[in-house]
HTML snippet that shows the backbone in 3Dmol.js (N, CA, C, O; Angstrom):
<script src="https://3Dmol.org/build/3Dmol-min.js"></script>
<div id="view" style="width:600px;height:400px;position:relative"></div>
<script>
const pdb = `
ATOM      1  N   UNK A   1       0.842  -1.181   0.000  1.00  0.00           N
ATOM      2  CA  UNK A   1       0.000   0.000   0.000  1.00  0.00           C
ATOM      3  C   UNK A   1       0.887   1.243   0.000  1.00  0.00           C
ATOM      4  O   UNK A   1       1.939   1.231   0.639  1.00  0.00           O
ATOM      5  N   UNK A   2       0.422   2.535  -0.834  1.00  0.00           N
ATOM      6  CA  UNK A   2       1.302   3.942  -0.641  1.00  0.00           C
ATOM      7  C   UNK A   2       0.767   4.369  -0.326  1.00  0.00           C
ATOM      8  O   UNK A   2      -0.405   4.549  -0.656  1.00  0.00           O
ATOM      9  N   UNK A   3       1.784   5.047   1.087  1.00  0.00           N
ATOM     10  CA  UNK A   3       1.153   5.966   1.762  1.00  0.00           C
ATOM     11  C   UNK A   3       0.790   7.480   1.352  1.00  0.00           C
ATOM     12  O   UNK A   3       1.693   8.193   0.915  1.00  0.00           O
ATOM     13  N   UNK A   4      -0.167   7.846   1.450  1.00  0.00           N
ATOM     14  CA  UNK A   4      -1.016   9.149   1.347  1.00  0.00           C
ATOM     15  C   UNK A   4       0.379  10.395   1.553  1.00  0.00           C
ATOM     16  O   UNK A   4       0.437  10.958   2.646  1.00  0.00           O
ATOM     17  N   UNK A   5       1.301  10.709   0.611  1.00  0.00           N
ATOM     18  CA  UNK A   5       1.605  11.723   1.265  1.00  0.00           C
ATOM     19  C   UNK A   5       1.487  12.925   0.786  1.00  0.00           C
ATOM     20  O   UNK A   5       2.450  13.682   0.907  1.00  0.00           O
ATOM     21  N   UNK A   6       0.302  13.375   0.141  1.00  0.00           N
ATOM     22  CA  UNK A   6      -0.506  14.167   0.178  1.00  0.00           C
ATOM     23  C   UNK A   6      -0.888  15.056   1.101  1.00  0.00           C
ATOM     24  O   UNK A   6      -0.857  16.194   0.633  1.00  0.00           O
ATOM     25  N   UNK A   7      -1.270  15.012   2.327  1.00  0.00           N
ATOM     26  CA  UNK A   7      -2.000  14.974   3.611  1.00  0.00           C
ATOM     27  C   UNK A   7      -0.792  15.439   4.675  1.00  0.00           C
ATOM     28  O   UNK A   7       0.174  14.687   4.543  1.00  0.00           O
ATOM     29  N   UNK A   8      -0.566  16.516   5.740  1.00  0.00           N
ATOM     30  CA  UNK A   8       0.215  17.023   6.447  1.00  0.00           C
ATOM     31  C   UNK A   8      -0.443  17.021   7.430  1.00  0.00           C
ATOM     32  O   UNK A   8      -1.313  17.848   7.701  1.00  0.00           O
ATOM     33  N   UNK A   9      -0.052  15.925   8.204  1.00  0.00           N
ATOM     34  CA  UNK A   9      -0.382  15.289   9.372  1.00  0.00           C
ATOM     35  C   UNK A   9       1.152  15.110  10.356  1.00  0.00           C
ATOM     36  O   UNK A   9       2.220  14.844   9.804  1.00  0.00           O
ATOM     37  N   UNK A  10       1.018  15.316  11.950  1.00  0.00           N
ATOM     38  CA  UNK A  10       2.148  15.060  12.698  1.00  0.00           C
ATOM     39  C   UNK A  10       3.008  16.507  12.536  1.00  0.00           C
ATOM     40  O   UNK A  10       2.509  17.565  12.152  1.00  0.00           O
ATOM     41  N   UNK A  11       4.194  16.334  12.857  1.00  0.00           N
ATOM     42  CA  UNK A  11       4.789  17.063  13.248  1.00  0.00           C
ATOM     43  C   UNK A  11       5.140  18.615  12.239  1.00  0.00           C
ATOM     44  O   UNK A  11       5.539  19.754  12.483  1.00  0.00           O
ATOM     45  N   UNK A  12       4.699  17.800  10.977  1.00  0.00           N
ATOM     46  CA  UNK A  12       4.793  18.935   9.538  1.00  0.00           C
ATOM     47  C   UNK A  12       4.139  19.150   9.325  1.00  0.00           C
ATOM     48  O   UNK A  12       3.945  18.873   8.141  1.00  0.00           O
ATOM     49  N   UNK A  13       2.701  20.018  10.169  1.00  0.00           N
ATOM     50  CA  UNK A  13       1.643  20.397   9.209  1.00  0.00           C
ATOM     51  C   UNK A  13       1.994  21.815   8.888  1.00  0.00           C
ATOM     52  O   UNK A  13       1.117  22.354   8.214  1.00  0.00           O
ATOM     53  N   UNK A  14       2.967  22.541   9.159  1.00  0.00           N
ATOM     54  CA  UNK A  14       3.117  24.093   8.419  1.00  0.00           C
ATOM     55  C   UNK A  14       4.019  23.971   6.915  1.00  0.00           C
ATOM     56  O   UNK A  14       4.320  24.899   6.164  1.00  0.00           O
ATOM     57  N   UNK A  15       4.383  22.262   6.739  1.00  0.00           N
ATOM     58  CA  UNK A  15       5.172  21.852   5.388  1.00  0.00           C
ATOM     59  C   UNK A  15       4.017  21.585   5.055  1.00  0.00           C
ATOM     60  O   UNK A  15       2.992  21.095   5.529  1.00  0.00           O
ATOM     61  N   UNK A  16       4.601  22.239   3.643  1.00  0.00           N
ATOM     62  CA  UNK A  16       3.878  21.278   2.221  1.00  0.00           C
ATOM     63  C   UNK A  16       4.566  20.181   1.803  1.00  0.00           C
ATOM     64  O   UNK A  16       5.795  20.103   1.784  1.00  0.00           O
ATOM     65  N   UNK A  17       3.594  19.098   1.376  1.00  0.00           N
ATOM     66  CA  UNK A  17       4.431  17.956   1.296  1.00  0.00           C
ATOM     67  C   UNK A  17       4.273  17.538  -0.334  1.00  0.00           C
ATOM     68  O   UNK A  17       3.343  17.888  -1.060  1.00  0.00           O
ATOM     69  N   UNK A  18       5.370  16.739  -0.700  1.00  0.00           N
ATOM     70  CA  UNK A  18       5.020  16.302  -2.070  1.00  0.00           C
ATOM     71  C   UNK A  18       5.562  15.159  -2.014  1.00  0.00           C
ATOM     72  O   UNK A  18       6.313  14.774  -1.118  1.00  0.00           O
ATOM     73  N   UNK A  19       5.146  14.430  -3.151  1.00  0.00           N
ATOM     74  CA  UNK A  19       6.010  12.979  -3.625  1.00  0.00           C
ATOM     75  C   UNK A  19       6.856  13.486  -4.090  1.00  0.00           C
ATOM     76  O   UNK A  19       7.141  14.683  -4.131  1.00  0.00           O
ATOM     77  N   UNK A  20       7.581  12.205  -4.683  1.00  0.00           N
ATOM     78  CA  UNK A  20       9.021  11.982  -5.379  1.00  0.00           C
ATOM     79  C   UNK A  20       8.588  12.237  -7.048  1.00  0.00           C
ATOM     80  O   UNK A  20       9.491  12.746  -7.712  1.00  0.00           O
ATOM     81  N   UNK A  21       7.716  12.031  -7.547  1.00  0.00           N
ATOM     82  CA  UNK A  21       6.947  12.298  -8.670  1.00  0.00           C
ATOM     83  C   UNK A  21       6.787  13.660  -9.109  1.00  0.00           C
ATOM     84  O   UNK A  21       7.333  14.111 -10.115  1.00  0.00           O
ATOM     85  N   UNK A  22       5.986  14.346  -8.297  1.00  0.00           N
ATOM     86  CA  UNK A  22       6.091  16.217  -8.471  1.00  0.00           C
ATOM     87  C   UNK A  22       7.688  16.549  -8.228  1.00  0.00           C
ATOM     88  O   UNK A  22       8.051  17.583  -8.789  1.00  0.00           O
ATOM     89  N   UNK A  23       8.744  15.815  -7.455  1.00  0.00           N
ATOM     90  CA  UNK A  23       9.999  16.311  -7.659  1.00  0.00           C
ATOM     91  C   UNK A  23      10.759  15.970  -9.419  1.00  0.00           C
ATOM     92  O   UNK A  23      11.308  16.881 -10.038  1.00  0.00           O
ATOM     93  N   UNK A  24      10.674  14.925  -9.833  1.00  0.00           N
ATOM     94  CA  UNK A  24      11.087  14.367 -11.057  1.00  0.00           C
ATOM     95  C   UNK A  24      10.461  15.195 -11.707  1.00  0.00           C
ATOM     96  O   UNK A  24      11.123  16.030 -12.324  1.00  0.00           O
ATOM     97  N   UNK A  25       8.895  15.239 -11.787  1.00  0.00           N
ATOM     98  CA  UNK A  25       8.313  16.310 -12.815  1.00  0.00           C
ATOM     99  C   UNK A  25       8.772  17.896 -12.841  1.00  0.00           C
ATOM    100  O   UNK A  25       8.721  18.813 -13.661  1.00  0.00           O
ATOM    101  N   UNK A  26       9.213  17.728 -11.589  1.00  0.00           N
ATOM    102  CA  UNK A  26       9.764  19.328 -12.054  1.00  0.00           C
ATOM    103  C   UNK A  26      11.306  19.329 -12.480  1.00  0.00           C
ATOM    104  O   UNK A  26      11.913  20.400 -12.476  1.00  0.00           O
ATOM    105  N   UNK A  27      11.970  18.096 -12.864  1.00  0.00           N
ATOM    106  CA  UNK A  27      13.179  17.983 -13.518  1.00  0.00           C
ATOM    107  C   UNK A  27      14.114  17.747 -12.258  1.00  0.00           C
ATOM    108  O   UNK A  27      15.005  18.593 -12.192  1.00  0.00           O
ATOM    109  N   UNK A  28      14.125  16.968 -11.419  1.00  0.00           N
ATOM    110  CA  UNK A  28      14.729  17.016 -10.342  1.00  0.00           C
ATOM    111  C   UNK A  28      15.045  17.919  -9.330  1.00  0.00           C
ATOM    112  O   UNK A  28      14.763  19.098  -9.118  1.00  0.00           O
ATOM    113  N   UNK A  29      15.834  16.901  -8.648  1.00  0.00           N
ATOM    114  CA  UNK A  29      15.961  18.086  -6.684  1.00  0.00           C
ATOM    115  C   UNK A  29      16.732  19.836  -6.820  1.00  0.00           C
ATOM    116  O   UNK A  29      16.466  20.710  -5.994  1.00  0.00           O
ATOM    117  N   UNK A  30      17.592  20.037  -7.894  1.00  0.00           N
ATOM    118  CA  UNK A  30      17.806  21.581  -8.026  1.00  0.00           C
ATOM    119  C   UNK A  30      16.515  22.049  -8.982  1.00  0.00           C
ATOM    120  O   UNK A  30      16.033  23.152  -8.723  1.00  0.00           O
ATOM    121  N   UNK A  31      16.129  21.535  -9.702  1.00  0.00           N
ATOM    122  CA  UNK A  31      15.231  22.549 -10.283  1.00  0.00           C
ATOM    123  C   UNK A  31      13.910  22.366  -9.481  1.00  0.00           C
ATOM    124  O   UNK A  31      13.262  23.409  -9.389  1.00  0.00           O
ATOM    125  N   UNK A  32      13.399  21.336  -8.914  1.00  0.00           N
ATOM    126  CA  UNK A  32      12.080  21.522  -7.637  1.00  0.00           C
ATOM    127  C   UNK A  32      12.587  22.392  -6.714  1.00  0.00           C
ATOM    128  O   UNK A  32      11.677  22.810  -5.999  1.00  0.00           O
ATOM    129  N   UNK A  33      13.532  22.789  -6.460  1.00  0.00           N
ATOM    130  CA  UNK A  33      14.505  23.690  -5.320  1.00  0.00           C
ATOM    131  C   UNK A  33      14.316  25.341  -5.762  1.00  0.00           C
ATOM    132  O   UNK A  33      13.914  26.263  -5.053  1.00  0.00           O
ATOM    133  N   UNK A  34      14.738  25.366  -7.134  1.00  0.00           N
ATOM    134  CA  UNK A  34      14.724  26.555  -7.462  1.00  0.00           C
ATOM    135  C   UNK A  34      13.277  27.114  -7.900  1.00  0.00           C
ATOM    136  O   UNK A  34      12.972  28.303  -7.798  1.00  0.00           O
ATOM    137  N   UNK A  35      12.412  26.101  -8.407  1.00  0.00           N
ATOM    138  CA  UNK A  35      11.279  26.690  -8.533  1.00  0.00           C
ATOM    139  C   UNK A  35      10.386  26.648  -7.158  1.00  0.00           C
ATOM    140  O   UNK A  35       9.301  27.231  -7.170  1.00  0.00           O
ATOM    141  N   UNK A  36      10.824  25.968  -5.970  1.00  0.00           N
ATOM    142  CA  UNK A  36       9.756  26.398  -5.079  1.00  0.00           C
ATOM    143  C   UNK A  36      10.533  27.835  -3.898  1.00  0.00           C
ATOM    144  O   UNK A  36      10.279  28.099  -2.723  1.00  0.00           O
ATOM    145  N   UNK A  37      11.146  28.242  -4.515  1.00  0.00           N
ATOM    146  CA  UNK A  37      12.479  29.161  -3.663  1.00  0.00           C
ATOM    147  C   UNK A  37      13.620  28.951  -2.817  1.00  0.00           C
ATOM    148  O   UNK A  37      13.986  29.718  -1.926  1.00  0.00           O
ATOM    149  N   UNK A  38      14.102  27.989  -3.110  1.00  0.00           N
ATOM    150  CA  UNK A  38      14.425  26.921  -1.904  1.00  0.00           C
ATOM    151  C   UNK A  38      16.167  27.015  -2.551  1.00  0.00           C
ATOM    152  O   UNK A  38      16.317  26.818  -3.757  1.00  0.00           O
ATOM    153  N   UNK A  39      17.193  27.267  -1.824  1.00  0.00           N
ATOM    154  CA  UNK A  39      18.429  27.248  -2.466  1.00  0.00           C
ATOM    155  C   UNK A  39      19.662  27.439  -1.559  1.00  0.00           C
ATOM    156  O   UNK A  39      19.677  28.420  -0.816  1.00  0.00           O
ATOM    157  N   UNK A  40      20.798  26.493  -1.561  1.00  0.00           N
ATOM    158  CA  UNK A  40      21.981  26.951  -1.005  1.00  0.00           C
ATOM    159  C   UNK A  40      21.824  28.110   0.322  1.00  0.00           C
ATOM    160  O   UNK A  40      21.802  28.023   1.550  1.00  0.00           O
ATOM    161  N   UNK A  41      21.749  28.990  -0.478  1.00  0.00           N
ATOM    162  CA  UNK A  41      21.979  29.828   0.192  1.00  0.00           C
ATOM    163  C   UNK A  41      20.798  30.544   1.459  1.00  0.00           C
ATOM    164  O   UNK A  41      21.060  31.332   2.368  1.00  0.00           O
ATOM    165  N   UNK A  42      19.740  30.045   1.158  1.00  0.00           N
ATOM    166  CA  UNK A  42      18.733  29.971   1.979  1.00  0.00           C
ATOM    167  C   UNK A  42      18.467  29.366   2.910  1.00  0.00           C
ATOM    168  O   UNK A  42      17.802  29.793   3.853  1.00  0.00           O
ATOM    169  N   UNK A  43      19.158  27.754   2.761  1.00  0.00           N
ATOM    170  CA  UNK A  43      19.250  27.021   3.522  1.00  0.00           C
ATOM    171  C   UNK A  43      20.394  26.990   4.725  1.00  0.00           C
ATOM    172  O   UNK A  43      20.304  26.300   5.741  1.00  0.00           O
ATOM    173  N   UNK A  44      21.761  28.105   4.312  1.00  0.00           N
ATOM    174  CA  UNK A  44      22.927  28.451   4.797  1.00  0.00           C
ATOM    175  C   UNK A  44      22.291  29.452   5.834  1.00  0.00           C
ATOM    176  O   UNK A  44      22.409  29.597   7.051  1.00  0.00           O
ATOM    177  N   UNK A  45      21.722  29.949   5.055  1.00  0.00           N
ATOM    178  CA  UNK A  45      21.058  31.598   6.526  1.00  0.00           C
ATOM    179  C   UNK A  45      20.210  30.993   7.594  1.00  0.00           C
ATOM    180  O   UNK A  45      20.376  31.395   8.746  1.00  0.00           O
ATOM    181  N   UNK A  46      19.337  30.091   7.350  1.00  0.00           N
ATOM    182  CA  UNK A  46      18.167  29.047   8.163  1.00  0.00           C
ATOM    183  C   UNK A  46      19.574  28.750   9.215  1.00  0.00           C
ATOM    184  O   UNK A  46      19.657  29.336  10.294  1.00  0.00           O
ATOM    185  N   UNK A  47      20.245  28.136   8.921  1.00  0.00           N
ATOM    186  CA  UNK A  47      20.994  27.331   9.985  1.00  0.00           C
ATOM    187  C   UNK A  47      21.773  28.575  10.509  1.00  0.00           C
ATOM    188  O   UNK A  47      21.821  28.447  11.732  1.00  0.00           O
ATOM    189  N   UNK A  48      22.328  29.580  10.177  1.00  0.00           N
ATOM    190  CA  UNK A  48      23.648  31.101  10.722  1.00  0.00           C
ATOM    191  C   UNK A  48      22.086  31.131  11.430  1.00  0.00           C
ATOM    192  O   UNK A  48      22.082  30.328  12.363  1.00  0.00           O
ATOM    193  N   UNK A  49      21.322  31.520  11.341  1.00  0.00           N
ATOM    194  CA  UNK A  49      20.372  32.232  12.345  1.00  0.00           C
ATOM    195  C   UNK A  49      19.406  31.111  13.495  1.00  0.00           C
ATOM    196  O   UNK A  49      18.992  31.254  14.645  1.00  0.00           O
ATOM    197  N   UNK A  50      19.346  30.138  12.614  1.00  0.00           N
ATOM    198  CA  UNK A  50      19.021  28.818  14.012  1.00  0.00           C
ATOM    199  C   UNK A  50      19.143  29.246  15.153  1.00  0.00           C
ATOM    200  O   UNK A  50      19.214  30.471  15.056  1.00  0.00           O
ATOM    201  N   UNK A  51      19.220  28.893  16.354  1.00  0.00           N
ATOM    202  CA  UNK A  51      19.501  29.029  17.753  1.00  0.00           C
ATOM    203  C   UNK A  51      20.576  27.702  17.696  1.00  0.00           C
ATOM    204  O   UNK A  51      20.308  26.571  17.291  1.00  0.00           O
ATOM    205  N   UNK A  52      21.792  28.166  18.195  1.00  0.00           N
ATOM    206  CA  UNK A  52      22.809  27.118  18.548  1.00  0.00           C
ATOM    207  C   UNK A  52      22.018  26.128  19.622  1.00  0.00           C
ATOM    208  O   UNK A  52      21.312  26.335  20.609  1.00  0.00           O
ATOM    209  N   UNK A  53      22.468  25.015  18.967  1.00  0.00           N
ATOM    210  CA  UNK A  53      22.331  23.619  19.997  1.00  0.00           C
ATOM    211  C   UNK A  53      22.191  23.322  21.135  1.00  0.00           C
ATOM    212  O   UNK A  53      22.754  22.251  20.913  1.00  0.00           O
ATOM    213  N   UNK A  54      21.929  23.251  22.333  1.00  0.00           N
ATOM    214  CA  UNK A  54      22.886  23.390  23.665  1.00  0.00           C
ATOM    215  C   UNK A  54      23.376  21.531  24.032  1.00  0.00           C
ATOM    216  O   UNK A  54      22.681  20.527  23.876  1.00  0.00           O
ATOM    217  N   UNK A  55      24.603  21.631  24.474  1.00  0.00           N
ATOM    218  CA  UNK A  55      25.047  20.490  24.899  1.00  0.00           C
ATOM    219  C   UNK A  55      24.585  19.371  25.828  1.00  0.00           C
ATOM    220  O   UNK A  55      23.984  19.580  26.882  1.00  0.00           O
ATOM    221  N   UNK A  56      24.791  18.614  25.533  1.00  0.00           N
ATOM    222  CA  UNK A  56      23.795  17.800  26.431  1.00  0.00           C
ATOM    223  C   UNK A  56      24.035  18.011  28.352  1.00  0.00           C
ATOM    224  O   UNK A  56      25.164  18.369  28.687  1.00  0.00           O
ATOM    225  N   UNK A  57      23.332  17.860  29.115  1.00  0.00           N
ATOM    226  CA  UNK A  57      23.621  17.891  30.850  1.00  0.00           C
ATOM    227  C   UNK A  57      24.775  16.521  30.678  1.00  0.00           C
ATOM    228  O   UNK A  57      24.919  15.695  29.777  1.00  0.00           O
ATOM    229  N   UNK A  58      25.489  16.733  32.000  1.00  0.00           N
ATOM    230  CA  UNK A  58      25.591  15.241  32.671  1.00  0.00           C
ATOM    231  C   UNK A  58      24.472  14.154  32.831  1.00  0.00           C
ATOM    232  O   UNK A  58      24.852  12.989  32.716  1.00  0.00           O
ATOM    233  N   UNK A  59      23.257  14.361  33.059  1.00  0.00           N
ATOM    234  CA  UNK A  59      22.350  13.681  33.389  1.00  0.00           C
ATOM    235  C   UNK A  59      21.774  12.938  32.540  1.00  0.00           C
ATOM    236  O   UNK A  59      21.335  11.818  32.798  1.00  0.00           O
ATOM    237  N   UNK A  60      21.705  13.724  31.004  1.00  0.00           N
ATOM    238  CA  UNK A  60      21.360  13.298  30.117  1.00  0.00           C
ATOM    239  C   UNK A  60      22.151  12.369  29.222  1.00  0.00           C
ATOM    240  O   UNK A  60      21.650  11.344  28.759  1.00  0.00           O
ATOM    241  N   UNK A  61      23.444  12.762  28.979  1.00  0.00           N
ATOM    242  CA  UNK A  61      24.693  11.570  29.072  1.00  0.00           C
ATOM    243  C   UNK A  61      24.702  10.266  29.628  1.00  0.00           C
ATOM    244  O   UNK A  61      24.876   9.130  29.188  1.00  0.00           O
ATOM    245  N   UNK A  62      24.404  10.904  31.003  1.00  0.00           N
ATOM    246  CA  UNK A  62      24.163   9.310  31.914  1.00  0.00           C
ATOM    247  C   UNK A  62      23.111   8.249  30.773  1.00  0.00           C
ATOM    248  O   UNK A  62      23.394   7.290  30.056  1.00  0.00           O
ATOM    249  N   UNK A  63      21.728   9.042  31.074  1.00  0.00           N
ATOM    250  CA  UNK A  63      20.717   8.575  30.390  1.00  0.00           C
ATOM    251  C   UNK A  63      20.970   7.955  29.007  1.00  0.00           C
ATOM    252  O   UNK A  63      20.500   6.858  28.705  1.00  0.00           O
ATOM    253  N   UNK A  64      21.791   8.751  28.105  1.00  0.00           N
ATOM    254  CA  UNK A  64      21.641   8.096  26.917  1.00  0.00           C
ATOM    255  C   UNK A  64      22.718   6.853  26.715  1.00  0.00           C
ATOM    256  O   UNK A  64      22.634   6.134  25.720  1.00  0.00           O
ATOM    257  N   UNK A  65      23.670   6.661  27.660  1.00  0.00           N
ATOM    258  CA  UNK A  65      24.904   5.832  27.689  1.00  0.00           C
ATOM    259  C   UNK A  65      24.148   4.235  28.577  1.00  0.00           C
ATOM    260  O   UNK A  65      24.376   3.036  28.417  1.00  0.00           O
ATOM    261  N   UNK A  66      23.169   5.027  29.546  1.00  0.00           N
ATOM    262  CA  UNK A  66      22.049   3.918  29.592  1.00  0.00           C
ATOM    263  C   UNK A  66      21.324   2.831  29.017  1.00  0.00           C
ATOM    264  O   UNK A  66      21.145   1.625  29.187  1.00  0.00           O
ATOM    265  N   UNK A  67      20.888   4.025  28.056  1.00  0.00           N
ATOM    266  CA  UNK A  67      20.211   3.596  27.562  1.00  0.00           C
ATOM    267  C   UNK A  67      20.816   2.467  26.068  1.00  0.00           C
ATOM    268  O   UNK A  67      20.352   1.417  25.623  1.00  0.00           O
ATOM    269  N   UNK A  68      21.953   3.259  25.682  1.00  0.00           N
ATOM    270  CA  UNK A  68      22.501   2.459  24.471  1.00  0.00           C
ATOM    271  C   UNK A  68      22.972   0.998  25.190  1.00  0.00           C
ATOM    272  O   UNK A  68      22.838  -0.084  24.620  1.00  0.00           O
ATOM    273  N   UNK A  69      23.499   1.148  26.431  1.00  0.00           N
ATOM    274  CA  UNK A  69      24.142  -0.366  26.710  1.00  0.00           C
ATOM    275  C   UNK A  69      22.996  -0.825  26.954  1.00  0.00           C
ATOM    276  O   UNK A  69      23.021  -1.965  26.489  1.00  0.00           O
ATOM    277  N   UNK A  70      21.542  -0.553  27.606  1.00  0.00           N
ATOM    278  CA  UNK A  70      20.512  -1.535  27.030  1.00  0.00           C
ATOM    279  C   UNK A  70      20.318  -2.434  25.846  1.00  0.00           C
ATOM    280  O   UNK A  70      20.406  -3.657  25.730  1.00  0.00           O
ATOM    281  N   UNK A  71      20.021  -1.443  24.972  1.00  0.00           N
ATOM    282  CA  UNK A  71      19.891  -1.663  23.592  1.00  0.00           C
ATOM    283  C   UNK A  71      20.762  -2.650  22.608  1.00  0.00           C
ATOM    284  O   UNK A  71      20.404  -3.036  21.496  1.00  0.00           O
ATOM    285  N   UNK A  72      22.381  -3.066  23.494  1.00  0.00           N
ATOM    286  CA  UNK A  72      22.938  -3.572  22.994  1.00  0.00           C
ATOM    287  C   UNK A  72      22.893  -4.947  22.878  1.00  0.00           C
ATOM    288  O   UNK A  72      23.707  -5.534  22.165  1.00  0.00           O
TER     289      UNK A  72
END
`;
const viewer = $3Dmol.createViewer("view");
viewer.addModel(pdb, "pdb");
viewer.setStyle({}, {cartoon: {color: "spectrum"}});
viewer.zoomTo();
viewer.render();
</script>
């Protein structure tokens, strides 16, 4: 079955979503890029103006070092 991704549901509903189909039809990933405004350099300023990361606590370290030797 294919999934519906049509429909902006979860965490992306302020994205528009498309298939892989409307990307090919528009001649691939730079030209779907350039025709929806989307470019290098746009994507360079998104991240310079982001809010830096913050590092993880001690606590959370603990937790995730936890958690991976679970998992193992």
């Amino acid at each position: 079955m294919k999934s519906d991704q049509t429909t902006n549901s979860g965490l992306f509903r302020t994205h528009k979503t498309v298939s892989p189909e409307q990307i090919i039809a528009a001649g691939g990933t730079t030209a779907f890029g350039l025709k929806t405004g989307k470019n290098n350099e746009s994507v360079i300023k998104a991240l310079e103006n982001s809010p830096k990361p913050e590092p993880f606590s001690k606590d959370e370290w603990k937790d995730l070092l936890d958690q991976i030797a679970k998992d193992k």
